[in-house]
Steps between C-alpha positions, in 0.01 A plus 500: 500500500295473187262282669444700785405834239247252307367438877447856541428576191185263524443579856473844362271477193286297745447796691437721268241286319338395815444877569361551157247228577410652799404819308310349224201450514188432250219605368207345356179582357194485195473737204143501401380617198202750582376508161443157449512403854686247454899429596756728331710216376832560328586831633834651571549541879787704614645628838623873490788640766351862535820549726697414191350671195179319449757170407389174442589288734284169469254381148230236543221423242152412583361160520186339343339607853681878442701422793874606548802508735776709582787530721610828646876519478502702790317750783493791269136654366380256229208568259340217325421578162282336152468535141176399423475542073763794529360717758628472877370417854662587852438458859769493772661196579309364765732337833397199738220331364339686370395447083635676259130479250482776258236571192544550171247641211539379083679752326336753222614774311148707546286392757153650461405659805796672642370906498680776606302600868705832513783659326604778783786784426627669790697824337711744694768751369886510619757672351390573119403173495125376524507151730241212457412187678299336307252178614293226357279286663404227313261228523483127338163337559571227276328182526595251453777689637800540323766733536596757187866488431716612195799736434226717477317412810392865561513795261537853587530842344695761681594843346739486211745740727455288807788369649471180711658462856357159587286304498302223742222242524337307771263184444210440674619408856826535406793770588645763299766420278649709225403417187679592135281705258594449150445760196285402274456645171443814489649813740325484813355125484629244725426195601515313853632085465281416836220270533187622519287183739187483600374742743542360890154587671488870408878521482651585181816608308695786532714692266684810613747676336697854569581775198545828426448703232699881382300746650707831496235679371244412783225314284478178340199357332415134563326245250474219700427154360403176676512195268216278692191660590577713787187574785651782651789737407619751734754797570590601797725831541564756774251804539800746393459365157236521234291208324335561182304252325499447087208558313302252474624314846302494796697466793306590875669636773482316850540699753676327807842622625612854542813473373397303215328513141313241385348413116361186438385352144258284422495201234861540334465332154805322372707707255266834529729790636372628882655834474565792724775755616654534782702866629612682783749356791470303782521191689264277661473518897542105593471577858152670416384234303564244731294648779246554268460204385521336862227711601280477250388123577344457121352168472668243313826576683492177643768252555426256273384791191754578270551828662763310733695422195743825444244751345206710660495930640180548340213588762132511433381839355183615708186353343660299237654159513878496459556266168860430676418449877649231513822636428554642829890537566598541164766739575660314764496202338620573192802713696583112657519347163717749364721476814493125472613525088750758606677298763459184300748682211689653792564201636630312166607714321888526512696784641590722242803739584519851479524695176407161305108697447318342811148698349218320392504352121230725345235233390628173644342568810859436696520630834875694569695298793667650753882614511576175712314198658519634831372825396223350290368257850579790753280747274212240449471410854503808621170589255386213592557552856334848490199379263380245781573781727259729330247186460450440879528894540163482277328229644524709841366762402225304303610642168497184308246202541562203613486292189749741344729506760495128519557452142816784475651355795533131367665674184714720685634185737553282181745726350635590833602079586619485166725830541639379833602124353722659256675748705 
């Protein structure tokens, strides 16, 4: 008897271990160092389960050529990821084949030549409250290129009342992922712990970030600060509300969208307060502003500008050039990487049950879950569902542009496939 359950005993782990080699699989490829040009050799290599958590499934180092293998446990959606000199690297686990080659840039706490191209605050009132999306664009045209990387990556200054609902970042040909934003000495200064690399072709880095400020009184006075030289800094707010400038600040006012108010600032210096006030009530027509700006064909709103990164919804003013045409589909961009930092919290963040306090913690940026997890999928899909369904209802009618729709689509999908896995 016993030898008969060692038989199938054996018989069975043979299965089961044949069927995990039929799963696995491996992947190989080069880290090259892009500063030096040269093989990235020593570096941490690690395969991440996005189905399970962003866990660690698999840890290679690189060789004296920078080369590395791993072995996918599974069939689930791997990224492959690298610590070059602190700062990280991904691309998607590539299948058949195909290499897995990635690049990496030296590490440095400043980098000269990363610039603010434009700080843009998009401010809209809702229930005594005064809401801002805020966005940075910013450029590192290092070179030798190296990528700027600290605790203190990227500084900001927000209003000392401003609360923070979340925050994101996307690298240059990367995706949106949230991001944590750390305070940082004083009220109202934060800091983002997110590599800053080189610029990709004209494609940069993105910050974004979502607050709101009291606002009971309907007026609130701005002193906005950028910390790196800053090209451009703009407001945009609905026409029901009023802009005034500070003395001393010269904003202009680009006339494009109906719907929409537009001030943009010239040459922010670091640390010098950009101030102005904002009043009145109001909220900004999206569905105006994307028609606009898929009419408007501005140059520069090309595929390959930067204006196909989430940012843009600035037209050209008659008889001036636009300083932010290339920005076109600003609005609807931004809206997809706030929808794909929403649903990224949504979707692990544990259920938390009634009457435990399921609202937001003020300042941490912490998105409330959902009563239960079936409540929390069937309520994302379904905005999901009806935010593609508005999308293609656009692209009919030729209220967005091509480019834009292209781009919102891709990060509307993403979230969607990662929504349906874990339902």
């Amino acid at each position: 008897m016993k030898s008969t359950q060692i038989v199938f005993r054996t018989f069975a782990l043979s299965l089961i271990l044949t069927g995990a080699l039929a799963q696995a699989a491996t992947v190989t490829g080069t880290v090259t160092d892009k500063t030096t040009n040269k093989p990235a050799v020593g570096d941490t290599v690690v395969l991440v389960d996005v189905q399970a958590g962003m866990g660690e499934v698999a840890h290679a180092t690189t060789d004296a050529r920078g080369h590395y293998s791993l072995t996918k446990p599974g069939s689930s959606n791997y990224l492959v990821r690298v610590t070059h000199q602190g700062a990280t690297y991904f691309i998607g686990a590539p299948g058949g084949n195909t290499p897995g080659d990635l690049t990496v840039y030296d590490v440095v706490a400043k980098v000269h030549g990363v610039f603010i191209e434009a700080d843009v605050l998009e401010v809209e009132s809702q229930n005594g409250q005064l809401k801002v999306t805020e966005r940075y664009f910013v450029h590192n045209t290092s070179s030798p290129p190296l990528t700027q990387w600290s605790e203190h990556s990227f500084e900001i200054v927000l209003p000392a009342e401003a609360v923070v609902n979340g925050a994101g970042g996307q690298r240059p040909n990367g995706l949106p992922t949230s991001v944590k934003l750390d305070p940082d000495g004083p009220k109202g200064h934060y800091s983002f712990n997110f590599p800053i690399q080189p610029d990709d072709g004209d494609k940069d880095t993105l910050f974004q970030l979502a607050y709101h400020v009291p606002y009971s009184g309907g007026k609130f006075t701005f002193k906005a600060q950028v910390t790196l030289p800053a090209d451009n800094l703009a407001v945009l707010l609905p026409k029901s509300m009023t802009f005034t400038p500070g003395s001393g600040t010269a904003f202009k006012s680009v006339p494009e969208d109906p719907g929409v108010q537009t001030f943009v600032a010239k040459n922010a210096i670091p640390g010098k307060p950009v101030e102005f006030t904002i009043s009145g009530n109001g909220s900004i027509p999206r569905e105006q502003q994307g028609a606009s700006a898929g009419d408007s064909g501005a140059p520069g709103a090309s595929a390959s500008a930067p204006g196909n990164q989430p940012g843009g919804g600035i037209g050209n003013p008659i008889g001036t050039p636009d300083p932010l045409s290339k920005y076109k589909g600003w609005i609807l961009g931004g809206l997809a990487l706030l929808l794909v930092v929403a649903a990224a919290f949504l979707l692990r963040k544990p259920a938390v049950s009634p009457g435990t306090g399921a609202a937001a913690d003020a300042g941490t940026g912490a998105y409330p879950a959902f009563a239960s997890p079936a409540a929390k999928h069937t309520t994302l899909l379904n905005a999901l569902k009806e935010e593609l369904f508005a999308l293609e209802s656009e692209k009919i009618s030729g209220a967005i542009a091509p480019e834009e729709y292209t781009q919102v689509k891709a990060a509307l999908e993403t979230v969607l496939r990662r929504a349906l896995k874990r339902s």
